[in-house]
LOMARDO-122668 format. One record per residue (C-alpha): residue number from 1; residue in one letter; y, z, x. Coordinates in nm, 2 decimals. Each point is the difference from the previous one (the first is absolute). Example, Ala and Ser with C-alpha at 12.3 -4.5 7.8 and 13.67 -1.06 7.14 Angstrom:
BEGIN
- 1  A  -0.45  0.78  1.23
- 2  S  0.34  -0.07  0.14
***
This chain:
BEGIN
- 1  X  0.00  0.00  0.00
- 2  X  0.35  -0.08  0.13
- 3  X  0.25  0.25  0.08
- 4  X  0.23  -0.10  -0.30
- 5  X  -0.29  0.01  -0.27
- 6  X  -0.07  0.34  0.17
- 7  X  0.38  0.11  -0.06
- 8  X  -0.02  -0.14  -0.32
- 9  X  -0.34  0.19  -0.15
- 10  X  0.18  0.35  0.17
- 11  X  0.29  -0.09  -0.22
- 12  X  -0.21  -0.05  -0.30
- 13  X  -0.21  0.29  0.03
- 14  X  0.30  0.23  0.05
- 15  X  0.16  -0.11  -0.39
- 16  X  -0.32  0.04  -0.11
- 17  X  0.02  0.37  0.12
- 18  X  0.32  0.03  -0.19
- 19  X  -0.09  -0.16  -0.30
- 20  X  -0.33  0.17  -0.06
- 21  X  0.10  0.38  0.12
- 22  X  0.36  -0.04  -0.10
- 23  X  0.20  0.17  0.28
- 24  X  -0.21  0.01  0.28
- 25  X  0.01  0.30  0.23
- 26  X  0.35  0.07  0.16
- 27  X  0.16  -0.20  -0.25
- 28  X  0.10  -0.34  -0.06
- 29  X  0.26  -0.05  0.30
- 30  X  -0.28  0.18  0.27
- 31  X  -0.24  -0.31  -0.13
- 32  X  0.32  -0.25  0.07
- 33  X  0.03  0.16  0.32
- 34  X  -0.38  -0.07  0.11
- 35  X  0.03  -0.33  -0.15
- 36  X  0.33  -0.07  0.22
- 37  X  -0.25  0.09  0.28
- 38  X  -0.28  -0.19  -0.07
- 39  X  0.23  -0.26  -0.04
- 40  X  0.17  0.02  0.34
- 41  X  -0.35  0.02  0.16
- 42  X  -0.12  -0.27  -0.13
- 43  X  0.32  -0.27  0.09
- 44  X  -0.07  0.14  0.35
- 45  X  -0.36  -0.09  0.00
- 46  X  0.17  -0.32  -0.14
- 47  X  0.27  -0.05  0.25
- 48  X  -0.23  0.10  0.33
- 49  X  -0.17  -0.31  0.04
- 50  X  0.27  -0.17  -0.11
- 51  X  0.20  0.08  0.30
- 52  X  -0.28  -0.04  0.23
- 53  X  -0.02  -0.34  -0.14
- 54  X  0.32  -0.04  0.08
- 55  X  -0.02  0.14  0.36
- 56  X  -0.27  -0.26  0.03
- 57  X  0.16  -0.29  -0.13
- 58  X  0.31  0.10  0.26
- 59  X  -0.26  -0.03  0.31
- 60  X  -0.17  -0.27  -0.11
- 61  X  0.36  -0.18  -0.01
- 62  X  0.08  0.09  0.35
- 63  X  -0.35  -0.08  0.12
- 64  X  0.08  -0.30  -0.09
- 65  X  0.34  -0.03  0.15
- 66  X  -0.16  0.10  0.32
- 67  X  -0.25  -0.26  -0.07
- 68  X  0.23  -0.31  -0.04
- 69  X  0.24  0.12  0.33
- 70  X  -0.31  0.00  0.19
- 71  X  -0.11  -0.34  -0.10
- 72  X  0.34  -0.10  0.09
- 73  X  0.03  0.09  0.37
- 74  X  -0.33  -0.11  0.02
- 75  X  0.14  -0.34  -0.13
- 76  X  0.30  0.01  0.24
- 77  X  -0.26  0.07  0.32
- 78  X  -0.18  -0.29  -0.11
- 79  X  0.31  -0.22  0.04
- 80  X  0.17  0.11  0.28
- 81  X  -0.39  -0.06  0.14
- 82  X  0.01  -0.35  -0.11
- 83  X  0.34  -0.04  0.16
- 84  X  -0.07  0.10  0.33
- 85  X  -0.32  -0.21  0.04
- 86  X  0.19  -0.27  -0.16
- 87  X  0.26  0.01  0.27
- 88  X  -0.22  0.05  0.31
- 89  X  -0.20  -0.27  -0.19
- 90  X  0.33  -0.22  0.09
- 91  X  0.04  0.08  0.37
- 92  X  -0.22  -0.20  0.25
- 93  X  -0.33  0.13  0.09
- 94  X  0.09  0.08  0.34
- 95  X  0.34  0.05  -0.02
- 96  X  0.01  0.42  0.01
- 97  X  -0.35  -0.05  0.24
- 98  X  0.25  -0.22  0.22
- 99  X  0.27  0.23  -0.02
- 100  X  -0.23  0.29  0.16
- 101  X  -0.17  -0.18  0.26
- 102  X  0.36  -0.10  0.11
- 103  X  0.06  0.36  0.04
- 104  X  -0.30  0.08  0.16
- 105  X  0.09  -0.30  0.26
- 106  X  0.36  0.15  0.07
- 107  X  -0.14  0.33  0.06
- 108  X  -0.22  -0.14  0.21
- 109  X  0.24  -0.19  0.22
- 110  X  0.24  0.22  0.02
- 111  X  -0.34  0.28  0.12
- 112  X  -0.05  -0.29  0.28
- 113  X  0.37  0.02  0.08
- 114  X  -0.01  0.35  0.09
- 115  X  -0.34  0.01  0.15
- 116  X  0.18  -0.29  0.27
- 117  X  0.27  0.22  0.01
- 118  X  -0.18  0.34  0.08
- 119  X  -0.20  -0.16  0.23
- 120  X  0.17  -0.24  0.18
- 121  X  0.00  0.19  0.34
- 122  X  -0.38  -0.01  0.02
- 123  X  -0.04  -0.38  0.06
- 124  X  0.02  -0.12  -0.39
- 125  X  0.32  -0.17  -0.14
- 126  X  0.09  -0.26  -0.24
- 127  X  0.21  -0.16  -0.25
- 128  X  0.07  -0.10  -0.35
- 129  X  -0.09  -0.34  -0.10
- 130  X  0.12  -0.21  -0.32
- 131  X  -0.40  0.00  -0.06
- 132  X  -0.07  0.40  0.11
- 133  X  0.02  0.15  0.36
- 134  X  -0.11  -0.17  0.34
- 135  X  -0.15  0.30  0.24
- 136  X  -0.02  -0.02  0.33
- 137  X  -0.21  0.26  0.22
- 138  X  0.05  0.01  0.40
- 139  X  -0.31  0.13  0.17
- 140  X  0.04  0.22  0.33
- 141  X  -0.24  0.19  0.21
- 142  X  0.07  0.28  0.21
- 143  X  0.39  -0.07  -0.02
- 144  X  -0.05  -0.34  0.04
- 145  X  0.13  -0.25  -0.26
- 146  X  -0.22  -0.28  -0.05
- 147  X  -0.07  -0.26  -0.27
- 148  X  0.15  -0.01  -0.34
- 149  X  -0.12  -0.13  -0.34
- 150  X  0.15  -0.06  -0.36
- 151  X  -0.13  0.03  -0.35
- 152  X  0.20  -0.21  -0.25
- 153  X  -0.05  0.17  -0.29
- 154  X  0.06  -0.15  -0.35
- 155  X  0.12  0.32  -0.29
- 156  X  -0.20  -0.10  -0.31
- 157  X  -0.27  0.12  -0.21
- 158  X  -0.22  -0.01  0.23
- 159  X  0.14  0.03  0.31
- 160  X  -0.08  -0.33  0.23
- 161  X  0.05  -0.11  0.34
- 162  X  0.17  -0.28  0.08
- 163  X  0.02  -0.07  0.34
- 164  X  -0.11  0.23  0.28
- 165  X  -0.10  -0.02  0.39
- 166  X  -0.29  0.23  0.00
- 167  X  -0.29  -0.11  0.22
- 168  X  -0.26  -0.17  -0.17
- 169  X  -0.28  0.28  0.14
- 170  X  0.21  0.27  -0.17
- 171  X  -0.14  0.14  -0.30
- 172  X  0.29  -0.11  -0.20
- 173  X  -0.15  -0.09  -0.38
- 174  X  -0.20  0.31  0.05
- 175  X  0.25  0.20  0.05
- 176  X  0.24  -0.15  -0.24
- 177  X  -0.28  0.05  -0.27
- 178  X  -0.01  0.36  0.07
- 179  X  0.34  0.14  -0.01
- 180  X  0.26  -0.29  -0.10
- 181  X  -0.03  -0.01  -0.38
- 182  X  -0.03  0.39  -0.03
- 183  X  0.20  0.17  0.36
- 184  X  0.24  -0.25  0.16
- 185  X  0.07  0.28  0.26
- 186  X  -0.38  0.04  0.06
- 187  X  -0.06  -0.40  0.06
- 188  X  0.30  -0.04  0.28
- 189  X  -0.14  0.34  0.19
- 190  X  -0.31  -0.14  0.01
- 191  X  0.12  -0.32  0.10
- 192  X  0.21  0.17  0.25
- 193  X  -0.31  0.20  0.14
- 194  X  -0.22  -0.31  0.01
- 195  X  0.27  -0.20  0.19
- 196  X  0.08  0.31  0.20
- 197  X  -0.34  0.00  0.17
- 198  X  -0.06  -0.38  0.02
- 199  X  0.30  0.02  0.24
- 200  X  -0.09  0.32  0.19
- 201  X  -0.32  -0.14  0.06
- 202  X  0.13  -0.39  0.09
- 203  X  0.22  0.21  0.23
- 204  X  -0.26  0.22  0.24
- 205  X  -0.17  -0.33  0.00
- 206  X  0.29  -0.21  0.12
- 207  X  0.10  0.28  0.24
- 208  X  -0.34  0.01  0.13
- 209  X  -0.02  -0.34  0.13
- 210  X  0.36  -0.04  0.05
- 211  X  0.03  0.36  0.23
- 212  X  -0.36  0.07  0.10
- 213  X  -0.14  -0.33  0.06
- 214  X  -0.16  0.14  0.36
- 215  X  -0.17  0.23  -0.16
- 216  X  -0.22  -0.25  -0.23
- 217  X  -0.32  -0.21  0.15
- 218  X  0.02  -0.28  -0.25
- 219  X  0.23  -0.11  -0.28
- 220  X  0.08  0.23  -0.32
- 221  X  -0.16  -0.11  -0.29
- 222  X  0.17  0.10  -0.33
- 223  X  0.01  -0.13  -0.39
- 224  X  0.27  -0.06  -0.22
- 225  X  0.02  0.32  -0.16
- 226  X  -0.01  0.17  0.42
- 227  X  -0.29  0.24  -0.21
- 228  X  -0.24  -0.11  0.24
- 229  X  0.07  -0.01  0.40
- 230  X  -0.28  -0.03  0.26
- 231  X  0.11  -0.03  0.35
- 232  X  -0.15  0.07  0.36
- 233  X  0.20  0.25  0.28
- 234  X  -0.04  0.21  0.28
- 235  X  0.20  0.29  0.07
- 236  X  0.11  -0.14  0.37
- 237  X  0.13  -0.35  0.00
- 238  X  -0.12  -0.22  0.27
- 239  X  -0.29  0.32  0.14
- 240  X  -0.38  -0.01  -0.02
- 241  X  -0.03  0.17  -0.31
- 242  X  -0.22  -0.08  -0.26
- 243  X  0.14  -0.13  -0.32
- 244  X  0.00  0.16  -0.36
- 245  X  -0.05  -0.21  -0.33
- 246  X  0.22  0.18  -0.28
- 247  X  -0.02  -0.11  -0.37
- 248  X  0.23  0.10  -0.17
- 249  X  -0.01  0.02  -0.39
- 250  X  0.28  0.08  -0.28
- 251  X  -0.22  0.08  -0.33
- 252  X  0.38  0.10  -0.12
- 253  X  0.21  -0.25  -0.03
- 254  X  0.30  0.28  -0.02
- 255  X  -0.07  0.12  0.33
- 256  X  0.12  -0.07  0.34
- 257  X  -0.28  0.18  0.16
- 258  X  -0.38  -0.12  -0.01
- 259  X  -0.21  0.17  -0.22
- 260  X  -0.35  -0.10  0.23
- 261  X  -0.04  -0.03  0.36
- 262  X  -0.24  -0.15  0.20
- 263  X  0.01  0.00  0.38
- 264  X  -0.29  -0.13  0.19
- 265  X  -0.04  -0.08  0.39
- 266  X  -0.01  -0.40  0.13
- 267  X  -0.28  -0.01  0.30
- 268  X  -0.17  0.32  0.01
- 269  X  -0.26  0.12  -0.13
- 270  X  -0.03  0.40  0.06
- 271  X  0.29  0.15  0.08
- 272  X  0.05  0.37  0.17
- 273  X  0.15  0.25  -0.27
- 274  X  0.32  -0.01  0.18
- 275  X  0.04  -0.34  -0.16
- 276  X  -0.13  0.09  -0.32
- 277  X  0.26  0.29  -0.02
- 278  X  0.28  -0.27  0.08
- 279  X  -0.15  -0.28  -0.25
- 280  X  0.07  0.29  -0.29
- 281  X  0.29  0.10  0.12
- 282  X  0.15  -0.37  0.00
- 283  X  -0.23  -0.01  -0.35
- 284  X  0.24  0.35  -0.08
- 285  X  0.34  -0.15  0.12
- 286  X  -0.02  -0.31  -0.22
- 287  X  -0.09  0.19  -0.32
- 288  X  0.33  0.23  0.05
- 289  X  0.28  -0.23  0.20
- 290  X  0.13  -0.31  -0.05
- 291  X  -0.12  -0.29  0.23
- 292  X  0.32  -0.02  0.27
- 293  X  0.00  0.37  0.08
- 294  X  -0.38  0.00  0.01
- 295  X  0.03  -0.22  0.32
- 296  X  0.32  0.14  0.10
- 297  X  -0.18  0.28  0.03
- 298  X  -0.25  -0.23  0.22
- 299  X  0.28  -0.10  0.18
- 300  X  0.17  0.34  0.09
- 301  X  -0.32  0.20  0.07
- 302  X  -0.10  -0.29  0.24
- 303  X  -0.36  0.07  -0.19
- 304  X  -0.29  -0.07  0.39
- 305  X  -0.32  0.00  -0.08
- 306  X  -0.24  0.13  0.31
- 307  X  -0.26  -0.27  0.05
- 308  X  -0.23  0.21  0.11
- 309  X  -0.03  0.19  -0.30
- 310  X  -0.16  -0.32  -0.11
- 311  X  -0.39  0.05  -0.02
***
C-alpha cells in the first residue's frame, strides 16, 4: 500500500472514532491535534524521497556536464594531434634529420679545431678547409724532426678522406674504421703513434748505415715498414772478430724498439761462454736502446774480443 492510501485509511479510521464513540477521549480538539500529526508525518514520509529524488536528479545533471567537458577536451587533443602530424607531414622528410646532423658536423669541426689547437706543439697541426680540415703531423725521434704527412679530411656525415700522404704499408683504413666515425681525437693519435714509430725506426736504420757502416759485414736489409731489419756486425771494425747475425723484429708497429731478437754467430760453431755472455748482451742491448747508441756504444767501449778465448 502507498504511503498516501496509508494517510488516507488513518484519516478514515480516526472519524470513524468520532462518529461511533461521539467525543473520543480528550475531546474533539486532542483528536485534531493527533490528526494534525499524523498528517505532518505522513507529507514527510511523502516529501523524503521526494528530495532525494531531487538530489539525484541534480547529480545526475552534473554527471553529465562533467561528461560532455570531457568529451570536449578530448575532441580538442584529437585536433591539435591531427595538426601537428599534418604540419610535420608538410616538412621534408629529412629536413629536421638534416638540420641535426649539420649540428652534429659543426660540433665536430669545431672539436677538431681545438684538438689542432691544444695539440699543436706535439707535432700535429692543421687547417680549415672549404671541404673540412687538412691535418698535417711532423714525426720526430729523439728531438729529431723528420718526415711529415697530411690527412685531408672532408666534414660530413660520415667523415671521409680526401687526399692524404700516408704510406701505403700504414694501416690507414684500419685505423680510420676504428676510431674516425666515433673518436676523431682517437684516429689522429693513432695515426700520429703509427707514423711516430715508422720514422723512429726508418731513422736507427738510416743512422745505422749512414754512421756505423764499419761496424756491418754486409749490407742492411730492411722492408718498407723498417719492422724487420737483419744485418751482420762485429763489435771492432776492420779486427779478426767473428761476426754476429741480428734479426731484428717489430711485432708492434707502434714501437721504435724490437719486440724479438735473434743474434746468432757467422763461422763458428762452439763458442767459449765468454762469447755466449757477449752474444746476449748484444741480444740485451738491442731489445732496450735504439740502433745508433747500440753501436755507439760499440764505438766508445772499443768492444776487443781475446781470440784465444775462442775454443
Amino acid at each position: 500500500m502507498s504511503q498516501e492510501g496509508s494517510c488516507k485509511s488513518e484519516e478514515m479510521e480516526l472519524a470513524n472514532t468520532l462518529s461511533t464513540h461521539g467525543e473520543s477521549k480528550g475531546g474533539v480538539l486532542a483528536h485534531l491535534e493527533r490528526l494534525e500529526i499524523h498528517m505532518n508525518r505522513s507529507r514527510k514520509k511523502l516529501e523524503e524521497p521526494q528530495g532525494a529524488q531531487a538530489l539525484g536528479s541534480a547529480l545526475g545533471t552534473k554527471i553529465q556536464k562533467l561528461r560532455r567537458l570531457r568529451d570536449k577536451l578530448r575532441a580538442e587533443v584529437k585536433q591539435r594531434q591531427a595538426g601537428v602530424k599534418a604540419s610535420t607531414a608538410n616538412v621534408e622528410p629529412d629536413q629536421t634529420l638534416d638540420m641535426s646532423e649539420q649540428e652534429v658536423l659543426e660540433r665536430k669541426r669545431e672539436n677538431l679545431k681545438a684538438i689542432l689547437q691544444a695539440y699543436r706543439f706535439t707535432g700535429l697541426s692543421g687547417k680549415l678547409t672549404s671541404r673540412g680540415v687538412c691535418v698535417c703531423i711532423n714525426t720526430a725521434f729523439e728531438g729529431n724532426l723528420l718526415d711529415s704527412y697530411f690527412v685531408d679530411l672532408v666534414i660530413q656525415k660520415p667523415l671521409r678522406i680526401h687526399h692524404h700522404s700516408i704510406p701505403v704499408f700504414i694501416p690507414l683504413e684500419e685505423i680510420s674504421a676504428k676510431y674516425l666515425q666515433t673518436n676523431i681525437q682517437h684516429f689522429l693519435f693513432s695515426l700520429c703513434e703509427y707514423l711516430n714509430a715508422y720514422s723512429g725506426r726508418k731513422y736507427q736504420a738510416d743512422r745505422l748505415q749512414s754512421d756505423f757502416a764499419a761496424f756491418l759485414a754486409g749490407p742492411l736489409q730492411r722492408n718498407a715498414l723498417c719492422n724487420l731489419l737483419s744485418f751482420t756486425y762485429k763489435v771492432e771494425p776492420g779486427g779478426q772478430s767473428f761476426p754476429f747475425c741480428a734479426r731484428l723484429l717489430y711485432k708492434d708497429l707502434t714501437l721504435t724498439l724490437p719486440t724479438d731478437v735473434t743474434i746468432t754467430y757467422q763461422g763458428m760453431e762452439a763458442l767459449s761462454t765468454s762469447w755466449e755472455e757477449q752474444r746476449a748482451s748484444h741480444a740485451n742491448l738491442f731489445r732496450t736502446k735504439p740502433l745508433h747508441q747500440v753501436f755507439t756504444s760499440f764505438a766508445r767501449k772499443g768492444e776487443t774480443l781475446d781470440m784465444s778465448l775462442v775454443s
